[in-house]
N, C-alpha and C positions, 0 to 999 in steps of 0.2 A: 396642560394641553398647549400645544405651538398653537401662535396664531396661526389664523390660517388665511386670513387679508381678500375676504367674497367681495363680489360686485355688488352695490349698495343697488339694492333694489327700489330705495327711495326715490331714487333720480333717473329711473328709466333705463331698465336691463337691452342691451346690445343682442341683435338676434347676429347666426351667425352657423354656418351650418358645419358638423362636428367633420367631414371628410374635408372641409376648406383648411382646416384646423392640422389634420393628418397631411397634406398637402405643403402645408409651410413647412412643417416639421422633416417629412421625406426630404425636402430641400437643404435645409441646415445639418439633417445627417447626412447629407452626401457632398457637402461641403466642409464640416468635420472628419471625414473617414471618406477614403476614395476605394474602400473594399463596399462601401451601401451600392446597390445595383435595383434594378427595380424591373418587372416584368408584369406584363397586362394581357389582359383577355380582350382586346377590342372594345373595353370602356375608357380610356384615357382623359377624356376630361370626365366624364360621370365619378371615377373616382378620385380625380384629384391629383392626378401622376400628371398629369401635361406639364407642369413647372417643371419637375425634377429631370422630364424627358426635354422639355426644350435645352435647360443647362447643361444636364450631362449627357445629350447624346448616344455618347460610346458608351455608355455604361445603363443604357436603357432598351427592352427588346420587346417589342411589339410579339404576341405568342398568337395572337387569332380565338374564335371563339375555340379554344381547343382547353376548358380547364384541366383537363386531367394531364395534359401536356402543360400545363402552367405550374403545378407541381411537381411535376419531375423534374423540368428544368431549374425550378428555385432549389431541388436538392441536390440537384449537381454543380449549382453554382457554389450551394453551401459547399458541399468538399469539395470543393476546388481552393477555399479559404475566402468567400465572399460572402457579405450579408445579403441576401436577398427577399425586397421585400414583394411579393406575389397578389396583386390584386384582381378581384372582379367582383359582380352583384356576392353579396352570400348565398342567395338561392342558389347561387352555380357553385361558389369556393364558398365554404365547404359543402354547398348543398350537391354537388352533380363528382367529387372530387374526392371526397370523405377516406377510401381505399387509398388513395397517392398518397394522402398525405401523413396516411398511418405508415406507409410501408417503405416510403421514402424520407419521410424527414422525420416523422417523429421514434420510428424505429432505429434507423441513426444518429439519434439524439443529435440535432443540427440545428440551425440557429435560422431557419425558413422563417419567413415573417407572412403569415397568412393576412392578410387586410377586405373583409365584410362587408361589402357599401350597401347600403339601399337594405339595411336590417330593421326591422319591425312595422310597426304601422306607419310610421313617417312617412315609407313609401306612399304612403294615401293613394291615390286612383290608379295607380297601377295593378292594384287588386292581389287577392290571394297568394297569385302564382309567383308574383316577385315578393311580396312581405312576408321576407324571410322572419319568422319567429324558433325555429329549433335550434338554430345555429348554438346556441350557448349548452342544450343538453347535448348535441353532436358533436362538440370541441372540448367540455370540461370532463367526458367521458375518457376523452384520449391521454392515453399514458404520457407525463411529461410535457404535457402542452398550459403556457400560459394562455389565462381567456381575463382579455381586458375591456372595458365599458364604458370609456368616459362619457360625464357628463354633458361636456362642452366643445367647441374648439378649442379655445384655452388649454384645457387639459389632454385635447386630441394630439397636438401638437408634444407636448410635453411626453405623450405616453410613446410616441413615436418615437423621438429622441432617447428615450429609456428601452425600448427595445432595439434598437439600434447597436446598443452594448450587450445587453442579456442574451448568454450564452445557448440559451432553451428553444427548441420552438414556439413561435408566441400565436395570436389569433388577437386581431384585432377589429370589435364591433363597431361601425357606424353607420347613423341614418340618413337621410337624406336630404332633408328641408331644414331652412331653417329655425334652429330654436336659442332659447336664451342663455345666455353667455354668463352664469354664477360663478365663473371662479376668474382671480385674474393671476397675472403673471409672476404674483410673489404666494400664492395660495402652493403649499406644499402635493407634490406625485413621489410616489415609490414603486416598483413593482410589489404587489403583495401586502401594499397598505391601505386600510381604510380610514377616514376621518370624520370626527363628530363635527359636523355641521352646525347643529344647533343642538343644546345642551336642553337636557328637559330630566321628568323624575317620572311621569308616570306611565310612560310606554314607549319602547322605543320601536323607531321607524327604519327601515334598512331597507337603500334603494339603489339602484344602480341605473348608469344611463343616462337619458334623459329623464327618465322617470324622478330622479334625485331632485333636479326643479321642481315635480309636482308634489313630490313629498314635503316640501323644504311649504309649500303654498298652502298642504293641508295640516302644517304645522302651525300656521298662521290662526286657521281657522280655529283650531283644539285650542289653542289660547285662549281665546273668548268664549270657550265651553268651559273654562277651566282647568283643562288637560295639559299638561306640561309634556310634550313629547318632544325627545331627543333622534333627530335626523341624525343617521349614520351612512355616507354616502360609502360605495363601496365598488369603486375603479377596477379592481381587481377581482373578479370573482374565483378565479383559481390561481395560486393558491391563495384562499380562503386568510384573511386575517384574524383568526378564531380569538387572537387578545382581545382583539378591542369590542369584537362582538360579546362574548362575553363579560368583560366587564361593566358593559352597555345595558345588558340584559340585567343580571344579577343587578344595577342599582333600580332600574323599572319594572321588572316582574313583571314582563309581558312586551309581545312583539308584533310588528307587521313588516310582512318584506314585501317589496313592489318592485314589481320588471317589467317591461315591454316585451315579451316571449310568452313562449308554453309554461305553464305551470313547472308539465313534468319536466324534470331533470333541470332545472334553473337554480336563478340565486335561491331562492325558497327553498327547495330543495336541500342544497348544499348547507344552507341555515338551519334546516329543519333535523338534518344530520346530526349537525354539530352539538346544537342542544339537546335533542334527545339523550346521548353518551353525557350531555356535562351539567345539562342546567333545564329539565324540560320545563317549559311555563306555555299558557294559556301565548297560542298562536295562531297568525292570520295569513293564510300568501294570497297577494294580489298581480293576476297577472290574465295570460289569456286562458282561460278554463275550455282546452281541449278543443278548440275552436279554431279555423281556420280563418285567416283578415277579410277583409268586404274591401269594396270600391269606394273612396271617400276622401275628404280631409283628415290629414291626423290629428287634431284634436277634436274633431266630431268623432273619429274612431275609438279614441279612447275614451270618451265618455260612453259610448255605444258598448263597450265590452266593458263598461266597470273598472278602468284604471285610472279613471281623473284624482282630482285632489278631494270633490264630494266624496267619494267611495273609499277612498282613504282613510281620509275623517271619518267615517262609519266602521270600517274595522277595527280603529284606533279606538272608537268607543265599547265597541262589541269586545274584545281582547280586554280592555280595561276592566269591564265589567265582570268580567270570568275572572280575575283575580281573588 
């Protein structure tokens, strides 16, 4: 296994919020390549674009709350031969836009760069209407579209810079507040990869997001039960890195996947697929069970719906058990 060089959580993890992350990154691809272009719904600093708009100006276009106009124009800029990365809330891109951007970019097979902000509970008090949870069954449905997750700024930035090159329409989730910073600048990104975190034998955990923190926490805890669980954090939810999942699986005979969304149609889902057709063992998904978000803190939120590191550690025992 490469190293993979995490943030020493001994010494006091770095909070740090994942669109700050996506923001440096927009910068350095438009500072690498003078085809990156960038285009907004009247959120510019909410998502992070105001650097990349201060620097590049000319190659920055302010669209208005008009999302469905925010994806046609990123797939015109795409054939025209420019990267365009297209941002606003997810509630709105893909939540209010979902049609454009099936019929203009991803049926064109164009290299539209959809960007998420303010996805899942993180939103905290902003309540239901804006904590986008579907976005990931709404985008990995979509023919030919990558749907990416990081867990951090650290890796917000890096996935940025990686779709920057990739040829595909991509979709990129991020939250809102800030959270802790587990990977650093020599920790390994690929489109389409996932990586073993933490090595274990008796159940493995497969998380995405920021959830990948809280997995990584209730890894901590299953230690001191006994329980040897392997965290497999997973950047990329489509396409799916079924190697490493599986070989993950097959050595622990049994799993839990954890996300910050809907159940239906998520990383779970997409896992639950996979071993079904290759490898079915005793499985857990944790995520939001058909429920719409509340007004709150997000980390009261996720306790409150069942997705902290407690609740974890309890599937991980339950799935154990059934083996």
């Amino acid at each position: 296994m490469a190293e993979l060089h995490l943030a020493d959580s001994t010494k006091g993890l770095q909070m740090d919020a994942i669109r700050a992350g996506f923001g440096r990154g927009l910068v350095k691809a438009g500072e690498l390549n003078e085809n990156v272009v960038a285009a907004c719904a009247d959120l510019t600093g909410s998502v992070k674009m105001d650097a990349f708009a201060k620097a590049f100006p000319g190659r920055y276009i302010q669209i208005g709350v008009a999302e469905q106009n925010l994806a046609t124009v990123g797939a015109g800029l795409a054939l025209a031969g420019k990267i365009p990365f297209v941002a606003s809330y997810a509630a709105f891109s893909p939540g209010r836009n979902w049609e454009q951007i099936k019929t203009t970019a991803c049926l064109n097979e164009i290299p539209v760069k959809i960007i998420g902000g303010h996805a899942g509970l993180y939103t905290g008090p902003d309540g239901a209407t804006h904590q986008m949870l579907e976005d990931i069954a709404l985008m990995t449905v979509m023919p030919g579209m990558v749907v990416l997750c990081p867990c951090d700024a650290v890796e917000a930035e890096k996935a940025t810079l990686a779709m920057a090159k990739d040829a595909r329409p991509n979709y990129l989730r991020m939250s809102r507040e800030n959270t802790p910073v587990i990977t650093t600048d020599k920790t390994p990104f690929e489109i389409g990869k996932a990586y073993v975190f933490e090595e274990g034998t008796d159940v493995t955990i497969i998380a995405t997001g920021v959830m990948t923190y809280h997995a990584l926490m209730a890894a901590e805890q299953l230690y001191k039960d006994g329980i040897s669980a392997e965290v497999v954090h997973a950047p990329t939810i489509k396409p799916l890195d079924e190697k490493t999942i599986l070989a993950s699986v097959r050595k622990t005979g049994c799993v839990v996947t954890v996300e910050e969304a809907q159940i239906h149609g998520g990383l779970g889902g997409a896992v639950a697929e996979l071993l079904g057709e290759n490898q079915p063992v005793p499985m857990k998904r944790i995520g939001m069970q058909d429920h719409y978000g509340e007004s709150g803190e997000g980390n009261e939120l996720l306790t409150h719906f069942g997705l902290d590191a407690k609740h974890i550690r309890l599937a991980a025992h339950h799935v154990a058990g059934k083996k």
